[in-house]
FINU-480690 format. One record per residue (C-alpha): residue in three letters; residue number from 0; x negated, z negated, y negated. Coordinates in Angstrom, 1 decimal. Layout:
<kolmars>
ALA	NUM	X	Z	Y;
...
</kolmars>
This chain:
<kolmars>
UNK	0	46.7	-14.8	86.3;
UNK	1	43.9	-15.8	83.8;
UNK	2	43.5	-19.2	82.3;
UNK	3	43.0	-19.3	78.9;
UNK	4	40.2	-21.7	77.7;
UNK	5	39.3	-23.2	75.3;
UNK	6	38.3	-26.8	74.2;
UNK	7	40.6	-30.0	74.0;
UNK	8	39.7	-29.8	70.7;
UNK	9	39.4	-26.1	69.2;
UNK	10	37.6	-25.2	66.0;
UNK	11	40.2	-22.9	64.0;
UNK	12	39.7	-19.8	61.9;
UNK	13	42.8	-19.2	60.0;
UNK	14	43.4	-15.6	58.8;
UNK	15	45.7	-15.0	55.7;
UNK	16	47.2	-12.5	53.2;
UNK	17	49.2	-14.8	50.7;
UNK	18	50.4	-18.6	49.4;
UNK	19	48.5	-20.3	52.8;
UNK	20	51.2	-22.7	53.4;
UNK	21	51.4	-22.3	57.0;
UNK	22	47.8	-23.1	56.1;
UNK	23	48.7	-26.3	54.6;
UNK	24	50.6	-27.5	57.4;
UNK	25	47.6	-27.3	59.2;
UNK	26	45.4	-29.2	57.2;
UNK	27	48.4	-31.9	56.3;
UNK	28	48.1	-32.4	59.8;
UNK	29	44.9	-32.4	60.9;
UNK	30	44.2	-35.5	57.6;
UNK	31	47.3	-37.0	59.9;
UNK	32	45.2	-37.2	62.8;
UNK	33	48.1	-34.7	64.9;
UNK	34	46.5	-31.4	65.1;
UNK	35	44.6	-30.9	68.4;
UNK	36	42.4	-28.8	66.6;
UNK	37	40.3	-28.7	63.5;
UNK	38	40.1	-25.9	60.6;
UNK	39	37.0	-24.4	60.9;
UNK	40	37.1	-21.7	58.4;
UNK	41	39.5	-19.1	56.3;
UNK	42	39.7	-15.4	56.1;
UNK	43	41.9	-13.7	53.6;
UNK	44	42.4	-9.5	53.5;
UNK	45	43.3	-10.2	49.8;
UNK	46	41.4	-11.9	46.4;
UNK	47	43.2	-14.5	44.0;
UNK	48	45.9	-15.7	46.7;
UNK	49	46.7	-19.3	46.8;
UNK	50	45.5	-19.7	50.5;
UNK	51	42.0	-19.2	49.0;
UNK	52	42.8	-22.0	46.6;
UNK	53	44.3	-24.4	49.6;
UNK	54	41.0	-23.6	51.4;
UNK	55	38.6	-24.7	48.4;
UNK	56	40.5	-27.7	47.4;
UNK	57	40.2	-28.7	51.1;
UNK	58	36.3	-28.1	51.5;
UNK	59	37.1	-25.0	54.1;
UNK	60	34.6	-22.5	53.8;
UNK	61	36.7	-19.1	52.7;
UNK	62	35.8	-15.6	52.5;
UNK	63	37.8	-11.7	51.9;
UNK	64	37.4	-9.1	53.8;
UNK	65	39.0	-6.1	51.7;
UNK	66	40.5	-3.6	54.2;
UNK	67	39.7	-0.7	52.0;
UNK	68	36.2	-1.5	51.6;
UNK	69	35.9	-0.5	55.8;
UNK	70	35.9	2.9	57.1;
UNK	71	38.0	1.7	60.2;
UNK	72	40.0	-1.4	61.4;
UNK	73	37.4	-2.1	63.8;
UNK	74	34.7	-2.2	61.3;
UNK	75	37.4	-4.9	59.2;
UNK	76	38.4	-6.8	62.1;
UNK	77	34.7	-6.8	63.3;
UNK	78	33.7	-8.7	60.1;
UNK	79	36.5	-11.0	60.3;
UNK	80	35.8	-12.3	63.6;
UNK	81	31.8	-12.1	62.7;
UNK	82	33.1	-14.8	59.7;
UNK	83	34.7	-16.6	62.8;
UNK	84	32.3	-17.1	65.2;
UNK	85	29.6	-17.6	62.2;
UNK	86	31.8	-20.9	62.0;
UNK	87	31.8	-21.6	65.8;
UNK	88	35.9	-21.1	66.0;
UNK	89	37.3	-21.1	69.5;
UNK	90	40.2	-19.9	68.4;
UNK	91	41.9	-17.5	65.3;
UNK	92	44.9	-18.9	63.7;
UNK	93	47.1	-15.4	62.4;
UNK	94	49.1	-17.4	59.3;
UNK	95	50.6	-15.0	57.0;
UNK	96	47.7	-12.3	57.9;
UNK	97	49.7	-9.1	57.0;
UNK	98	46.9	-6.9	58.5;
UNK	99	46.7	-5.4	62.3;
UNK	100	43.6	-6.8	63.3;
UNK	101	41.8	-5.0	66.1;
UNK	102	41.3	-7.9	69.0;
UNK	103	38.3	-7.3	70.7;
UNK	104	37.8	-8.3	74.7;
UNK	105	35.5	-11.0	73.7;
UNK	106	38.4	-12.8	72.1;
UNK	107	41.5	-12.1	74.3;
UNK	108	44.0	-14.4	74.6;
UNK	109	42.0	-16.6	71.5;
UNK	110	44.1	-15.1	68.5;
UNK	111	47.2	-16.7	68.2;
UNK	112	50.2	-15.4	65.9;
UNK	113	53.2	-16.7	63.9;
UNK	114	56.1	-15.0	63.4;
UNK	115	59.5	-15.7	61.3;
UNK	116	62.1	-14.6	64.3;
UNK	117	62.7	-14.7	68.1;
UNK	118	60.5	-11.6	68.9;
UNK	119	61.0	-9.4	70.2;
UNK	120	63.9	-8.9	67.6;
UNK	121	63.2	-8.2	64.1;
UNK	122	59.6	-7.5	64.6;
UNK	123	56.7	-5.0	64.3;
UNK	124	54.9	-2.8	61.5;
UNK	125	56.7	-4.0	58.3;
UNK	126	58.5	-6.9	59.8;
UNK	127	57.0	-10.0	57.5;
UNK	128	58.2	-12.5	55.0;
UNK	129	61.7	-11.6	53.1;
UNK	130	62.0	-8.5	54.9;
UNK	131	62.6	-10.2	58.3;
UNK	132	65.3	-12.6	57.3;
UNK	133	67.1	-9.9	55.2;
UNK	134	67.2	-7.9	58.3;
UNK	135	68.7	-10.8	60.5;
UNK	136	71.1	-11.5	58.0;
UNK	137	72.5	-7.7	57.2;
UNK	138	72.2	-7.5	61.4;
UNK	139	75.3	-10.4	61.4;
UNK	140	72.8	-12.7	63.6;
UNK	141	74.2	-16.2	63.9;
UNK	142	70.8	-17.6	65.3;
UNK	143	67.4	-16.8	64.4;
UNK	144	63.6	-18.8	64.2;
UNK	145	59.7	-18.4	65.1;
UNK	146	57.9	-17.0	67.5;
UNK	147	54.1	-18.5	68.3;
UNK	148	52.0	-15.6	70.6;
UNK	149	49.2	-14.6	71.8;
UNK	150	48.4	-11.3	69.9;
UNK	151	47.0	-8.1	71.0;
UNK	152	46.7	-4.8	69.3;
UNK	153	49.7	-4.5	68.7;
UNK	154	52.0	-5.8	65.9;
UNK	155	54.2	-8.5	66.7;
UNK	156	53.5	-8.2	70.7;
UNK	157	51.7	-10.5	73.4;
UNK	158	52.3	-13.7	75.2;
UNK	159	55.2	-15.9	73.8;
UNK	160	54.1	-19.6	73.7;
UNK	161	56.7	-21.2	71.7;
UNK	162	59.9	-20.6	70.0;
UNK	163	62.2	-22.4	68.0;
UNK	164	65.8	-21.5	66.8;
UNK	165	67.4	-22.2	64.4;
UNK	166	71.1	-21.3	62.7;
UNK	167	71.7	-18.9	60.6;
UNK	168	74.7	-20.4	58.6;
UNK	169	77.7	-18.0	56.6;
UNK	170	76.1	-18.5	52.9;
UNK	171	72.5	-18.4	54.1;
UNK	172	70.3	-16.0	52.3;
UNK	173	67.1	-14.4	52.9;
UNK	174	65.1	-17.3	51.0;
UNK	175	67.6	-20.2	52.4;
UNK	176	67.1	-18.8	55.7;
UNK	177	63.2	-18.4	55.2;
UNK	178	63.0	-22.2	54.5;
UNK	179	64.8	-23.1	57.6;
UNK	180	62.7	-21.1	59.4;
UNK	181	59.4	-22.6	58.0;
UNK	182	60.4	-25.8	58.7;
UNK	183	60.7	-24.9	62.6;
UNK	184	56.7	-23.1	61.6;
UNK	185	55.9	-26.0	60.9;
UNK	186	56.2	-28.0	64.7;
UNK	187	55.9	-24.3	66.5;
UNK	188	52.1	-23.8	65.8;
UNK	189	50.7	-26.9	65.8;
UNK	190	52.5	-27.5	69.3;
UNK	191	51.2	-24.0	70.6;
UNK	192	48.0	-25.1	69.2;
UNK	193	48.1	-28.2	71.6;
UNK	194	49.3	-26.3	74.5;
UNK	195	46.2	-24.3	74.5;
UNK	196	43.7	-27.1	73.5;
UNK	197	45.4	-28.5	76.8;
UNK	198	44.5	-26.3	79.4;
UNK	199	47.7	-25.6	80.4;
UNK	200	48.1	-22.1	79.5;
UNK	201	47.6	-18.7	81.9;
UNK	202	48.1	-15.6	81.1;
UNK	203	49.9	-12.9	83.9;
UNK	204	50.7	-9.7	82.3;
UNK	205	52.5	-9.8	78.9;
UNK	206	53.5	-13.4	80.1;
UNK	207	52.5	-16.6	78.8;
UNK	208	52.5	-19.2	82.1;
UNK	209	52.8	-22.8	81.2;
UNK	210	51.9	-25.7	83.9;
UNK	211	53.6	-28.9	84.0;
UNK	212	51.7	-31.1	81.6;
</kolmars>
């Protein structure tokens, strides 16, 4: 097994594609003093989204790396994670980031994923947003939730830290279903977040391993 480390208190770099509101969670509760963890920096694969704007009005240093200005994803990931370390982060935050990014050895096991089912169901290349929780609804699923994980190079895949269900109920749509689901985002990350910051966390295999706290 290897340990993951990490400080008690990790600096975050939080990677986006869109609104930023898993984002704003963050930040809402880092100001509440119950993040263990700070936002250190942003990264977003796309101009003009609103996580940009939830990174300014918070005083986060922010940049874009545009996929299509890089000849290959380990020339875009590369200056992601340059942006990162640049702003001392211990660990990358995946929040909406619709891009595979290439994780390099030098930071396995320190980028951490959120994603909008129990994975493995429902995930992989396409799997994001409204598309997810159409599919669990047209699949006739009466449960579904988030998935916190350690990510590798591949979509959707690597350690499971946390998961949260929640019903899917008979008149439920995809956006009424997306808001439940959010809400359960909402505890999911920042408690993964905490695990890590506490030490507690080994990795054997594809398996996350947990100690007693």
């Amino acid at each position: 097994m290897k340990p993951v480390l990490v400080p008690s208190r990790p600096r975050l770099a939080v990677f986006l594609s869109g609104s930023g509101t898993t984002l704003q969670n963050l930040l809402d509760r880092q100001a509440a003093g119950t993040l263990a963890g700070e936002v250190a920096c942003v990264a977003s694969d796309r101009d003009g989204v609103a996580g940009l704007d939830r990174a300014a009005k918070a005083n986060v240093p922010a940049m874009v790396a545009r996929r299509g200005e890089h000849p290959d994803r380990a020339s875009f990931s590369a200056s992601l994670l340059g942006w990162a370390e640049r702003h001392h982060a211990d660990l990358v935050c995946l929040a909406g980031f619709l891009q595979l990014l290439a994780v390099p050895e030098r930071w396995e096991n320190r980028v951490v994923n959120i994603h909008p089912s129990l994975l493995p169901s429902f995930g992989g290349k396409g799997c994001h947003g409204a598309h997810v929780h159409q599919a669990v609804l047209d699949a006739g699923c009466r449960v579904s939730g988030c998935t916190v994980h350690l990510a590798t190079n591949e979509y959707d895949r690597g350690p499971i830290l946390v998961q949260r269900a929640v019903p899917v109920l008979p008149d439920d749509t995809a956006s009424t279903l997306a808001a439940r689901v959010f809400a359960a985002e909402c505890d999911a990350y920042p408690e993964a977040i905490a695990l890590l910051a506490s030490g507690r966390v080994a990795v054997d295999g594809n398996r996350a391993v947990i100690s007693p706290a």
